[in-house]
N, C-alpha and C positions, 0 to 999 in steps of 0.2 A: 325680795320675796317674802310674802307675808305666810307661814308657816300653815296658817288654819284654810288660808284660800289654796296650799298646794293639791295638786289634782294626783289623781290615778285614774290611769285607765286598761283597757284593756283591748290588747292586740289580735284578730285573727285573721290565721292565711287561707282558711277556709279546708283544712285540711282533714283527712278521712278520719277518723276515729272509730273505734272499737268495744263490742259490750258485750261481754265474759267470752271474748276471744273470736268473737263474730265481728267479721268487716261491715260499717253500716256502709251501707248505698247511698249516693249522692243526694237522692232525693231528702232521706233520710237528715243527712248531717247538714241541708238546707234547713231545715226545720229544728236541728239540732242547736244550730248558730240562734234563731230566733226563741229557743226556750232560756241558751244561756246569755243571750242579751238580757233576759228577765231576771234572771237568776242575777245579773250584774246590780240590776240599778236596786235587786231587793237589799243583797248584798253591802251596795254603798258607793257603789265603784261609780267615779264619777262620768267615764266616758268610753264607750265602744267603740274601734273601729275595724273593719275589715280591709283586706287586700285587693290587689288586682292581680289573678294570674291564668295562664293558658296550659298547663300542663297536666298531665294525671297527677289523681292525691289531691286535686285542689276544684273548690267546687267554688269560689270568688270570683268568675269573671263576670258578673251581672250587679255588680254593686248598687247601686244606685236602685235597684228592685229587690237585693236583701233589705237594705237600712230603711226602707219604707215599709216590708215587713215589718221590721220590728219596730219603727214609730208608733204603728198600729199597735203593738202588745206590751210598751211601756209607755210612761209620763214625763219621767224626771231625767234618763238618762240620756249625755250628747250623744251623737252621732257621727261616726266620720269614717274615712279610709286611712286606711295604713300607709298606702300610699295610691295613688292616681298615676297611672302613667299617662302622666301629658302628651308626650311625645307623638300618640299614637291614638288620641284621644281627639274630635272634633269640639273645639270651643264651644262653641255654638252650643251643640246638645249635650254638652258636659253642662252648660250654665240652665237648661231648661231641666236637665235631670234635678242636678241640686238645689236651683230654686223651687221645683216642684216639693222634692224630699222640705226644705227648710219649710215650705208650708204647711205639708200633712203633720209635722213633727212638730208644727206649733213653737218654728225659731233653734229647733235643737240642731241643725245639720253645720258640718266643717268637713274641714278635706287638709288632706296633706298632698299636694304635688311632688312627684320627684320623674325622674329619668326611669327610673329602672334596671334593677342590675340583673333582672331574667329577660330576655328580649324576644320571646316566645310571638308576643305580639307584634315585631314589627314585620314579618313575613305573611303570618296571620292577615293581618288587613291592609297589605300590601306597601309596606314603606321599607325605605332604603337606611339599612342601620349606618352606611356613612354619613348620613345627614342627622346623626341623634341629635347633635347639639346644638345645630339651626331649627331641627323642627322643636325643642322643648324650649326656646329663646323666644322664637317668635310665636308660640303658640300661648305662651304666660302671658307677654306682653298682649295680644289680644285679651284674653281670658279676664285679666286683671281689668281691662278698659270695658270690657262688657259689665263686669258687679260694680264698676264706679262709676259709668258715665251713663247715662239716660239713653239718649242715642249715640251711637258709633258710624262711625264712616274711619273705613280700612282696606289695605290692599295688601297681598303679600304673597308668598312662596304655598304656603302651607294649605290654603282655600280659597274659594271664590271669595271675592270682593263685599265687602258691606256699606252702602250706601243711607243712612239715617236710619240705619236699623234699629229698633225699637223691639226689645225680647216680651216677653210674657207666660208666666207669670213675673212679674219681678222678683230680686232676690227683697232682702231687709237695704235699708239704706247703708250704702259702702261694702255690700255682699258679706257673706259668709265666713267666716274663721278662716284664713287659707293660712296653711303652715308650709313652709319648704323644707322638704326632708333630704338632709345630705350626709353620706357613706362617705367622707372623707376629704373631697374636693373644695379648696380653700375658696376658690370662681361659685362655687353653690354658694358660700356664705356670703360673698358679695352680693349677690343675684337677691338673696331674701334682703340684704340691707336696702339694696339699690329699691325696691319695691316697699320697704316698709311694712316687710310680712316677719312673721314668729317662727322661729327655726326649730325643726326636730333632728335630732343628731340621731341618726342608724346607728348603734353600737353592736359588733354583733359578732367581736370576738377582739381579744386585747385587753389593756385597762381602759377603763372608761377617760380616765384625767387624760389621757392623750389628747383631748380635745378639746383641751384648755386653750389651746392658742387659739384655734377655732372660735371660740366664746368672746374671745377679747380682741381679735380682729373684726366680729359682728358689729360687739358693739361700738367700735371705734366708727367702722363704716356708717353704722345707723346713725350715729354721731357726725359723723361728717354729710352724710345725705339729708341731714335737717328732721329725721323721723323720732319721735319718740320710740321711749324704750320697748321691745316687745320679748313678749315668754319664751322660755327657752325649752324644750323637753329634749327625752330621752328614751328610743324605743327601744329592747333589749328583750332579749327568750330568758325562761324561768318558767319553775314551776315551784308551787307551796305545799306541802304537805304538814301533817302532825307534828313531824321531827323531821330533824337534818336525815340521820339516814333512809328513810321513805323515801323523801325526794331526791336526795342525789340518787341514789341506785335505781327507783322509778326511773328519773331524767335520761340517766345512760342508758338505762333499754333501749327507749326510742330513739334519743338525739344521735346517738351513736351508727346506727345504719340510713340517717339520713346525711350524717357529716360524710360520710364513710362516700357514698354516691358522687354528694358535690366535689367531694375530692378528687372523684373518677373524669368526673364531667367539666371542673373546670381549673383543677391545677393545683388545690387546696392540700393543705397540711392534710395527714391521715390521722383522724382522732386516735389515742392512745389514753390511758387511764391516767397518766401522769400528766399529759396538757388538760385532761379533763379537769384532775385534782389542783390545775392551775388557775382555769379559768372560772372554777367554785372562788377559791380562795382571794382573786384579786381583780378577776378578769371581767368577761360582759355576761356571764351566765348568774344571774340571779333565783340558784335555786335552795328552795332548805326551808326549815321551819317558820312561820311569823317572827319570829326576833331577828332568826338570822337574815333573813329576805329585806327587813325592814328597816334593821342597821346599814346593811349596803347601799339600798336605795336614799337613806338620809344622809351616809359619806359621799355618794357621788351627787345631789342634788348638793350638799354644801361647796364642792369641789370645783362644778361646774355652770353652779349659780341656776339649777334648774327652779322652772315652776310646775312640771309636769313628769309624767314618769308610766311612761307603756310596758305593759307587759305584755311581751306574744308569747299566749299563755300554748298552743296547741302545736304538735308534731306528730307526725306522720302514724298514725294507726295506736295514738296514743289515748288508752282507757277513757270513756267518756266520765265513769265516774273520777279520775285525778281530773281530770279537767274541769269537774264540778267544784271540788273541793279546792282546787285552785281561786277557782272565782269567790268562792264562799271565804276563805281564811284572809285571803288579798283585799276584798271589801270589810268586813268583820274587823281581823285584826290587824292586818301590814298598816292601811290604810293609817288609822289612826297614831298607831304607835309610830310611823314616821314624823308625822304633823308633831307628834308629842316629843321627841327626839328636837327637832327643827325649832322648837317654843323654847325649849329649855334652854340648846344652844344660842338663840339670839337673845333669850336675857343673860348670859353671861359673856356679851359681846360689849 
């Protein structure tokens, strides 16, 4: 990992946000998303992506017509999703969305596939959640033979058949960035070896090192599947402020009633002040001033051999203005001072 080419980017779930105590409206915080992808790439930040989700609080399920939004309103900054639910997603006009998007954006578009650990959509558009793992297997494998191969001819569970199909527009030669994003599953880090794709690791409560063996069973696999080496990243929530205390106690407002839910809804630990004050000091929550934010970020990229590092910067009816100033300290100063962190320590290697 060459220290100056490490990326930052930035995570959102598309979620409601708030201005001096007024809920903004969906429409609203569509347009919200597209000033602070501006704000990103003024900033420095090397790459936005959004989510895919079906629930209230979350205005992301049209991805593929936000991120051409804001192809249109920057230059420089990449493009992608937080994650893609394959699963539930039609190859086919997944590959014409984002070869359309890698055109308007002049080559800036990527994507991270994964499964999904909200499953909102498989009812929604009508699929059967005991088949997650057959329809995310064999829908990659298409997907992936679509951005590599000219024409395809294909049969399978998931869609009609394709016969010398021929897509258009085309993507770039060998398609687009595609990252495999994996929550924990050691068969996910196979899956991105076996394909010869860039792994993103969801960290999103714990220590990040835990994912150490994750990392070196990838690259043994990519090793053993003949692939050269590919990028590692790392998605995780945080937020930046002035100082440490701003942004912890900021953070806890919000993260706090939305932990507090998922714990209701799906079996989860019940946030408490003391896991909080756990997961500041060692865990996956990356919140607190430029030094402190940008220290963390350069121990677990050393730790885990990262060349990338997402922040999902946005939670539930949380101030638009922290969320600005997120974006603003994160490109400005994290950014740099990690790279500078990461320089120093590889000349004393």
């Amino acid at each position: 990992m060459r220290a100056d080419a490490f990326e930052i980017g930035l995570n959102s779930f598309g979620e409601i946000a708030t201005d001096g105590g007024r809920t903004l409206g969906d429409a609203e915080v569509v347009r919200l998303l597209v000033e602070e992808a501006r704000l990103a790439e003024s900033s420095g930040v090397d790459v936005f992506s959004v989510g895919e989700h079906y629930r209230p609080g979350h205005v992301d399920s049209a991805v593929p017509v936000l991120l051409a939004a804001i192809a249109t309103a920057t230059k420089r900054l990449r493009l992608g999703t937080s994650v893609t639910v394959l699963s539930t997603n039609d190859p086919v006009r997944l590959y014409h969305a984002f070869s359309t998007l890698d055109a308007v954006s002049n080559g800036r578009a990527q994507m991270i596939l994964g499964r999904a650990s909200s499953t909102e959509s498989f009812p929604l558009f009508g699929y059967d959640l005991t088949e997650y793992e057959q329809l995310f297997e064999e829908k990659l494998e298409l997907f992936m033979r679509l951005q590599r191969e000219e024409r395809v001819t294909w049969s399978g569970a998931a869609r009609a058949p394709l016969v010398e199909q021929e897509l258009r527009p085309r993507m770039r030669p060998g398609g687009i960035p595609t990252w495999i994003g994996v929550g924990g599953s050691p068969h996910s880090v196979l899956r991105a070896a076996r394909y010869g794709l860039p792994l993103m690791l969801a960290v999103i409560g714990g220590r990040p090192q835990r994912f150490a063996s994750h990392v070196d069973l990838y690259h043994r696999a990519l090793q053993q599947a003949g692939h050269a080496p590919q990028p590692i990243g790392q998605h995780s929530l945080g937020l930046v402020a002035d100082s440490d205390e701003e942004a912890v106690e900021t953070w806890w407002r919000y993260w706090e009633p939305v932990v507090r839910q998922l714990a209701e809804e799906r079996g989860f630990y019940k946030p408490d002040r003391k896991r909080y004050e756990a997961e500041l000091e060692h865990g996956a929550l990356f919140v607190g001033s430029p030094e402190t934010v940008a220290r963390k970020i350069a121990t677990v990229a050393r730790d885990l051999r990262l060349s990338r590092f997402d922040l999902k910067y946005d939670v539930m009816h949380l101030p638009r203005q922290a969320r600005a100033r997120t974006i603003e300290l994160l490109g400005h100063e994290v950014a740099p001072r990690v790279r500078e962190i990461l320089r120093k320590e590889a000349t004393h290697d």
